[in-house]
BAFI-3210 file (N, C-alpha, C; in Angstrom, 3 decimals, decimal comma, padded with zeros to 6 digits):
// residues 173
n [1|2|3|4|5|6|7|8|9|10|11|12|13|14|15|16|17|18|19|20|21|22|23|24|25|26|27|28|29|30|31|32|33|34|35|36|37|38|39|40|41|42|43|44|45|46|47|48|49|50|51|52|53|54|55|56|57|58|59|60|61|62|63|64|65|66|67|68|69|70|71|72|73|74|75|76|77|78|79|80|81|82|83|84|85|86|87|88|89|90|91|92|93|94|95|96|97|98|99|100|101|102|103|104|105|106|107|108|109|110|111|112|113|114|115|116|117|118|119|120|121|122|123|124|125|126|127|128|129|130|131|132|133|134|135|136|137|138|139|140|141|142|143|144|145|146|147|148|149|150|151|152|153|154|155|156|157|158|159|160|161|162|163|164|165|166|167|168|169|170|171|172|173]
n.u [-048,489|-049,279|-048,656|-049,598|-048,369|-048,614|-048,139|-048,058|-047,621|-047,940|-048,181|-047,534|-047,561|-046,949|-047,936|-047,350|-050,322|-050,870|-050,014|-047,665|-045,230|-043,077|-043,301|-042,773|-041,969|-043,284|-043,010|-043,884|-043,462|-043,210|-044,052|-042,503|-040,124|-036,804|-037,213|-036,157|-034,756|-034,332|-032,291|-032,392|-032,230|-034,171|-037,747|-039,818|-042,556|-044,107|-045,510|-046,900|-048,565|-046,784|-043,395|-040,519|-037,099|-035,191|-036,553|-037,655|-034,757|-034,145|-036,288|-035,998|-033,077|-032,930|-034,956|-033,490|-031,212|-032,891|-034,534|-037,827|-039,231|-039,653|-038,862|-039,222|-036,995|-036,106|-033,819|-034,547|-037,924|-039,629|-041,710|-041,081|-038,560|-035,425|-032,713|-030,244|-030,807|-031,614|-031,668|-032,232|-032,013|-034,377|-037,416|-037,651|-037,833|-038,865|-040,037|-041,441|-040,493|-037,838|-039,065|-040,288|-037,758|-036,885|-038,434|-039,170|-036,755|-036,188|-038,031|-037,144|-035,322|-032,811|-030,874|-030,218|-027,674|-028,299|-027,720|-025,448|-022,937|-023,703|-023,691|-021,025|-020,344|-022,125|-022,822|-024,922|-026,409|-024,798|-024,987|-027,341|-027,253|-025,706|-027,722|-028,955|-027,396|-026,960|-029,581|-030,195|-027,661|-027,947|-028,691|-026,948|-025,553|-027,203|-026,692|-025,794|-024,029|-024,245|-021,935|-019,197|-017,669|-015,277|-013,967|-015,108|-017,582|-020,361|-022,546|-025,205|-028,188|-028,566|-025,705|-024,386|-022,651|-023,865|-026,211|-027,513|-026,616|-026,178|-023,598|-023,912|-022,511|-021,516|-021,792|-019,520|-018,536]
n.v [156,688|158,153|157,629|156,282|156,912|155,311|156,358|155,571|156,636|155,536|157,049|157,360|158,379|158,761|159,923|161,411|161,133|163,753|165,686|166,645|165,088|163,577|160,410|158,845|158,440|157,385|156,605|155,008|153,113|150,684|148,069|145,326|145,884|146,180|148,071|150,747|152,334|155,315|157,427|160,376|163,716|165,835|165,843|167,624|170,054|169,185|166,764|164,117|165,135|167,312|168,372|168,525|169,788|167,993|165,558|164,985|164,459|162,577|160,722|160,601|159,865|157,222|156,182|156,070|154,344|151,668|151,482|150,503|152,151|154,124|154,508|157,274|157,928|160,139|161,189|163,339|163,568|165,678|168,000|170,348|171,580|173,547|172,476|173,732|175,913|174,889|174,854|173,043|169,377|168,320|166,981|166,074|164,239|160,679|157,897|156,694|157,153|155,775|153,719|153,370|153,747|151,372|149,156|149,681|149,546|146,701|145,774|147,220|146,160|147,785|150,076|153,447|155,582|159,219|161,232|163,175|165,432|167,029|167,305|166,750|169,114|169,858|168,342|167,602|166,533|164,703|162,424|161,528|160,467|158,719|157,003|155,929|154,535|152,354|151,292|150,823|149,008|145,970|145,188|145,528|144,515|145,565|148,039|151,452|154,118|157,873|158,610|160,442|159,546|160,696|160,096|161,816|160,993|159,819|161,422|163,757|164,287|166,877|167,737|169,166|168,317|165,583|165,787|165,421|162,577|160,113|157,534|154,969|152,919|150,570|150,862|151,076|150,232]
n.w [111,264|114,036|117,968|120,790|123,719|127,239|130,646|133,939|137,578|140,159|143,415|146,774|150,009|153,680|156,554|159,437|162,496|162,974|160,773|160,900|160,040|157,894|156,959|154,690|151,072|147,889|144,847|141,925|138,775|137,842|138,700|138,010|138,166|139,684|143,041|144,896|147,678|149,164|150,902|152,134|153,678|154,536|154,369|152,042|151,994|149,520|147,839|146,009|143,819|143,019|143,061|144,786|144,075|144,720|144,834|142,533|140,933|142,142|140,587|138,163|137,748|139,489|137,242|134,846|136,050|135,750|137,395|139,159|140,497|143,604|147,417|149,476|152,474|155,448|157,277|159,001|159,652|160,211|158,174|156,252|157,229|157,967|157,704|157,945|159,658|162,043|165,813|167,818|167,960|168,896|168,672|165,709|164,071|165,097|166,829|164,868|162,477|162,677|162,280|159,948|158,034|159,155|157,976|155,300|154,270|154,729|152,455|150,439|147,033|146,328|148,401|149,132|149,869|150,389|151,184|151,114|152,777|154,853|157,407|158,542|159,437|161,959|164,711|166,267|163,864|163,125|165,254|164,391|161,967|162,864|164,053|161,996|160,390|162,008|161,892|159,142|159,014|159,047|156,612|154,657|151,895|150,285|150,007|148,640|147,674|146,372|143,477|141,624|139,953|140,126|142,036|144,084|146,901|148,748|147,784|147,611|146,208|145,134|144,369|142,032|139,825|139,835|139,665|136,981|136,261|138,145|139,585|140,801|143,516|145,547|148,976|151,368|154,723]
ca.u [-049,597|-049,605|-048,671|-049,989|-047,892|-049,049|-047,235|-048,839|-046,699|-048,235|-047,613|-048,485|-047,384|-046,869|-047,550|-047,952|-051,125|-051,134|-049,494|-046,033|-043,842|-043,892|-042,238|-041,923|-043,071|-043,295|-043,234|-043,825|-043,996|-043,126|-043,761|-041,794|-038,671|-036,250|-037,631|-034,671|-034,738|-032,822|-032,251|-032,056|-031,852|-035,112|-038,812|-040,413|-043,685|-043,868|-045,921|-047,571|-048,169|-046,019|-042,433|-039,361|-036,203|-034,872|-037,474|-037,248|-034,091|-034,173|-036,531|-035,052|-031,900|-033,839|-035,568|-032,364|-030,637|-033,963|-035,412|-039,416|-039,500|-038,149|-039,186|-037,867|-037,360|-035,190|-032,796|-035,333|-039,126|-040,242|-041,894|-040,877|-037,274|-034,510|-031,666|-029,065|-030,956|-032,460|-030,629|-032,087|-032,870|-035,719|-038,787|-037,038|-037,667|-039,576|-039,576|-041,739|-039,066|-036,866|-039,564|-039,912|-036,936|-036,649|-039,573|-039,338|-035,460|-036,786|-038,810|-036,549|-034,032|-031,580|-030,731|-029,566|-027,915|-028,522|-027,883|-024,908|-022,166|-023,858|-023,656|-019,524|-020,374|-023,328|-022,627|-026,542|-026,969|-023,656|-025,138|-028,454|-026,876|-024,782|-028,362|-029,282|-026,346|-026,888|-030,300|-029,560|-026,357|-028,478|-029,021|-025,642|-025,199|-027,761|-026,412|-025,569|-023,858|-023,911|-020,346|-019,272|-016,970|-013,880|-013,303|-016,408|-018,584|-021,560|-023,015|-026,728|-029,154|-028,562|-024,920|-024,563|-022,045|-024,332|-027,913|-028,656|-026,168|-025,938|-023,185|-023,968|-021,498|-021,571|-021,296|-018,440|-018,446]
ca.v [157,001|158,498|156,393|157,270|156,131|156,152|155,770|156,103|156,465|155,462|157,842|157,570|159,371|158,084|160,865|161,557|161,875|165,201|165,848|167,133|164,398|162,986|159,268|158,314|158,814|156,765|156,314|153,242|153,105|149,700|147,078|144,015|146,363|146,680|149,251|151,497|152,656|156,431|157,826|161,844|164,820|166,381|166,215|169,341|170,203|169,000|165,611|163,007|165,627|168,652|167,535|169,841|169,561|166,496|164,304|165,109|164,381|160,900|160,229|161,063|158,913|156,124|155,804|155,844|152,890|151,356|150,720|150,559|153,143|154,438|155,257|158,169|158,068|161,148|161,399|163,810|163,401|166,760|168,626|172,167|172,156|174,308|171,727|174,684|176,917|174,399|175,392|171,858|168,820|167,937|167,009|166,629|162,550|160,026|156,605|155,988|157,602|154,799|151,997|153,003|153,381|149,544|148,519|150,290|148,645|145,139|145,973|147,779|145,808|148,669|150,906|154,488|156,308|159,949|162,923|163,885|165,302|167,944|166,681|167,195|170,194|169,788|167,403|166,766|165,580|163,720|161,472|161,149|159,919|157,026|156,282|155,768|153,822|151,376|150,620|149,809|147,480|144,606|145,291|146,272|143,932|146,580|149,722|152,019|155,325|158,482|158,848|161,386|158,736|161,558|160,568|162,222|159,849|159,781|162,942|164,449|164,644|168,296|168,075|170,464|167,375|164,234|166,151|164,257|161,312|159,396|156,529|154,094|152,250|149,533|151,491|150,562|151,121]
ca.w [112,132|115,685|118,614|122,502|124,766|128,382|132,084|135,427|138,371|141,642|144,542|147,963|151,212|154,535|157,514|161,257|162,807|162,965|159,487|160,977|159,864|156,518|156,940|153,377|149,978|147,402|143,519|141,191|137,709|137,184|139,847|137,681|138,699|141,127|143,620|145,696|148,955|149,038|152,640|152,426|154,854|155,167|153,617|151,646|152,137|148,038|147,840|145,194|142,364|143,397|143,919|144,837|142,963|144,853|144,441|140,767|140,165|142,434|140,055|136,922|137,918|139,311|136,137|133,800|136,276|135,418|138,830|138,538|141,563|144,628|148,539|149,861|153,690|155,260|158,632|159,461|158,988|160,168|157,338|155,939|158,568|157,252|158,461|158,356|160,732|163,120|166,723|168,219|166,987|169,519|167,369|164,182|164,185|166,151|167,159|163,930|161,383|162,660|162,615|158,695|157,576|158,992|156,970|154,222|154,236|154,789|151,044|148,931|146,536|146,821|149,464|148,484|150,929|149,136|152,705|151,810|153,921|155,307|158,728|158,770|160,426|162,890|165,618|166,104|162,359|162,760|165,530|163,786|160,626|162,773|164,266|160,583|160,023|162,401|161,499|158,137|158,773|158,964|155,123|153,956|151,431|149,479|150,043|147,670|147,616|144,988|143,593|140,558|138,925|139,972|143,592|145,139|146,827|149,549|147,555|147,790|144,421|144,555|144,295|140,907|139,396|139,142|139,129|135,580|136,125|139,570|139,556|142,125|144,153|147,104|150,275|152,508|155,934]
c.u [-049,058|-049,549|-049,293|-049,189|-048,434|-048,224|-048,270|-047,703|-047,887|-047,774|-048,653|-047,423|-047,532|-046,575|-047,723|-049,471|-051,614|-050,304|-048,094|-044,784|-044,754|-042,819|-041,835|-042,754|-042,381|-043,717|-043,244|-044,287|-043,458|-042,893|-042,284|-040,374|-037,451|-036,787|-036,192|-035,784|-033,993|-033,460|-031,957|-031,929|-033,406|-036,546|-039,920|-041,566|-044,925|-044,241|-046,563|-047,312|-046,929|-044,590|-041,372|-038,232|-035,673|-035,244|-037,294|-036,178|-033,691|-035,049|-036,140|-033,931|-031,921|-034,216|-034,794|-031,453|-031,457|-034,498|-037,252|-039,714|-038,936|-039,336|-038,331|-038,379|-036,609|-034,392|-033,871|-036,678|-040,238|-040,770|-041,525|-039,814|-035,990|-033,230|-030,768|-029,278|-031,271|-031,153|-030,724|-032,999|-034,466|-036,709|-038,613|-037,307|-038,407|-039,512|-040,570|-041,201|-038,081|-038,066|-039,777|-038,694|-036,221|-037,490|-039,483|-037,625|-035,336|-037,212|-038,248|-035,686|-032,749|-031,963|-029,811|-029,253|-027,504|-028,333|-026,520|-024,220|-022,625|-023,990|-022,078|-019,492|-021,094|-023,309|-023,913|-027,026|-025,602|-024,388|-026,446|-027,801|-025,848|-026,243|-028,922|-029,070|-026,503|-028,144|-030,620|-028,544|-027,083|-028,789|-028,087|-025,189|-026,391|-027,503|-025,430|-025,168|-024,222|-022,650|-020,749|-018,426|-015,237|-013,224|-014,053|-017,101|-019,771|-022,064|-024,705|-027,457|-028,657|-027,461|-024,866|-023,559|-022,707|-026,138|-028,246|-027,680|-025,719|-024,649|-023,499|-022,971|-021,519|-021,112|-020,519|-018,432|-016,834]
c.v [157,261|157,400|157,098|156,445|156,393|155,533|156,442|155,805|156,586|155,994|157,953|157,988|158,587|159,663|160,744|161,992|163,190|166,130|166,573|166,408|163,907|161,296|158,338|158,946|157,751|156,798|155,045|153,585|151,936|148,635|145,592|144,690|146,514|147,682|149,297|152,094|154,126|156,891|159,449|162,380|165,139|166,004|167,561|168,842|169,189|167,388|164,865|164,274|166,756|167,938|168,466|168,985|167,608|164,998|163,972|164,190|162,775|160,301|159,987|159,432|157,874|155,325|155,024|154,387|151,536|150,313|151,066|151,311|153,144|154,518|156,072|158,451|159,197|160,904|161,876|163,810|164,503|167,684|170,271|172,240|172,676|174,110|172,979|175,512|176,742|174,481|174,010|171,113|168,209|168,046|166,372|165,005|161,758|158,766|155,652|156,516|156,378|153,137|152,288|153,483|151,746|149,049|148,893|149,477|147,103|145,171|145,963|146,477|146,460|149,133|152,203|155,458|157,856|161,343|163,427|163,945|166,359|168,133|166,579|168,282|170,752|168,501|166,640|165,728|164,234|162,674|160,714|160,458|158,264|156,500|155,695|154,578|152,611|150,724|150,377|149,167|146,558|144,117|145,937|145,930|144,386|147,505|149,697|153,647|156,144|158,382|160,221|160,815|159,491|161,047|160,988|161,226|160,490|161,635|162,672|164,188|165,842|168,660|168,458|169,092|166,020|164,460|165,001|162,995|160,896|157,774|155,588|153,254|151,940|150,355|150,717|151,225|151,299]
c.w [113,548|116,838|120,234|123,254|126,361|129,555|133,285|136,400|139,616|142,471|145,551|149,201|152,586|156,179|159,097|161,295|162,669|161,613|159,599|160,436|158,784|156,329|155,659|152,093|149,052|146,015|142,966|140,241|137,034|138,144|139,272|137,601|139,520|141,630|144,515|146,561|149,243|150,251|151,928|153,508|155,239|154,128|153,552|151,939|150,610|148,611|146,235|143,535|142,444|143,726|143,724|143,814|143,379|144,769|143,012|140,269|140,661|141,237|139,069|136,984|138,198|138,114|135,207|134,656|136,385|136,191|138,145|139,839|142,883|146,436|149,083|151,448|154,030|157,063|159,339|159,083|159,374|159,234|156,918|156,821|157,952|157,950|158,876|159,176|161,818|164,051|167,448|167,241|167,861|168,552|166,022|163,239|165,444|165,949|165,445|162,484|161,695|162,496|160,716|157,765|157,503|158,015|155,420|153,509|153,613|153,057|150,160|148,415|146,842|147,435|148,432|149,701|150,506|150,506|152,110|152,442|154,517|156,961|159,153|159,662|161,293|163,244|165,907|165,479|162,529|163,582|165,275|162,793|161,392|163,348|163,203|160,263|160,374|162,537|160,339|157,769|158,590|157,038|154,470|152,579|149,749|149,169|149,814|148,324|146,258|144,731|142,036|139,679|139,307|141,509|144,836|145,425|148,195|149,293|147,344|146,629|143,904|144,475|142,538|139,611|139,151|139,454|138,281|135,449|137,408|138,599|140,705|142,488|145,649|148,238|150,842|153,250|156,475]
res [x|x|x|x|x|x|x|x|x|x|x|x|x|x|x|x|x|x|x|x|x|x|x|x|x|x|x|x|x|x|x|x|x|x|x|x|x|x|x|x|x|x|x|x|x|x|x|x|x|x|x|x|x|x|x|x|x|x|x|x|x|x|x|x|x|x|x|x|x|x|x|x|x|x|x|x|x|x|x|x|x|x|x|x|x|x|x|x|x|x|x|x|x|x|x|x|x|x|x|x|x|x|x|x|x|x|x|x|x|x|x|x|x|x|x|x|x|x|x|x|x|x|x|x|x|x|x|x|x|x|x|x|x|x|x|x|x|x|x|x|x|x|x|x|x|x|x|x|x|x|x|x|x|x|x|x|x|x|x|x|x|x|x|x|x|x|x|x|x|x|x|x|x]
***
């Protein structure tokens, strides 16, 4: 006989006033889980049902190291910003992008720190990413990098090598 299985995933959204910044988002499909914390680069326009590739595949990978859901905060919390073309970063972040990434910190079990090196070559992003840095030291003893198992480590979702398999491994500063 026929079985139904069913899952609900809780998703909720966290924005600016004026809907320019999107300061977190959030999945749950299993509160009696570990929940993760993953830090990215930028947030898409792509919310609750609609979700771009990266969200996807945090989830995906999430799932399989069998957290019960994730928040995803980003460096930048400006919506729709096309990191590689932006000339400044004025705007790009505000004093309440850094108050939840603390909170949202404080919460998680893990920490995922998921940007990337794409900031090797934009001095801007480079000193955004140590302001990052140094407001989650206080919680180090969580954080998590991607790796690829070969040598590669502090890689993206969308790196083309651990899309459908993330390894995780203890960040060292």
């Amino acid at each position: 006989m026929p079985t139904t299985e069913r899952a609900t995933i809780k998703c909720t959204a966290t924005f600016s006033d004026n809907s320019e910044h999107r300061y977190s988002l959030t999945k749950v499909w299993d509160k009696s889980r570990p929940q993760a914390l993953v830090i990215s680069i930028a947030p898409s326009a792509d919310f609750n049902i609609s979700m771009d590739l990266t969200t996807t595949l945090i989830e995906n990978n999430l799932y399989s190291h069998c957290f019960g859901g994730f928040c995803l905060v980003n460096l930048i919390s400006k919506i729709g910003v096309d990191v590689k073309k932006v000339k400044s970063t004025t705007d790009l972040w505000n004093k309440e992008t850094d108050q939840e990434i603390i909170k949202q910190s404080q919460l998680a079990d893990s920490i995922i720190i998921a940007w990337g090196s794409f900031a090797n070559t934009r001095q801007k992003y480079k000193e955004r990413e140590e302001e990052v840095i140094n407001l989650i030291k206080p919680f180090s003893d969580k954080l998590y990098q991607i790796t690829d198992g070969k040598g590669r480590s502090f890689l993206h979702p969308l790196t083309p090598a651990i899309r459908n398999s993330w390894i995780l491994e203890k960040f060292s500063w």
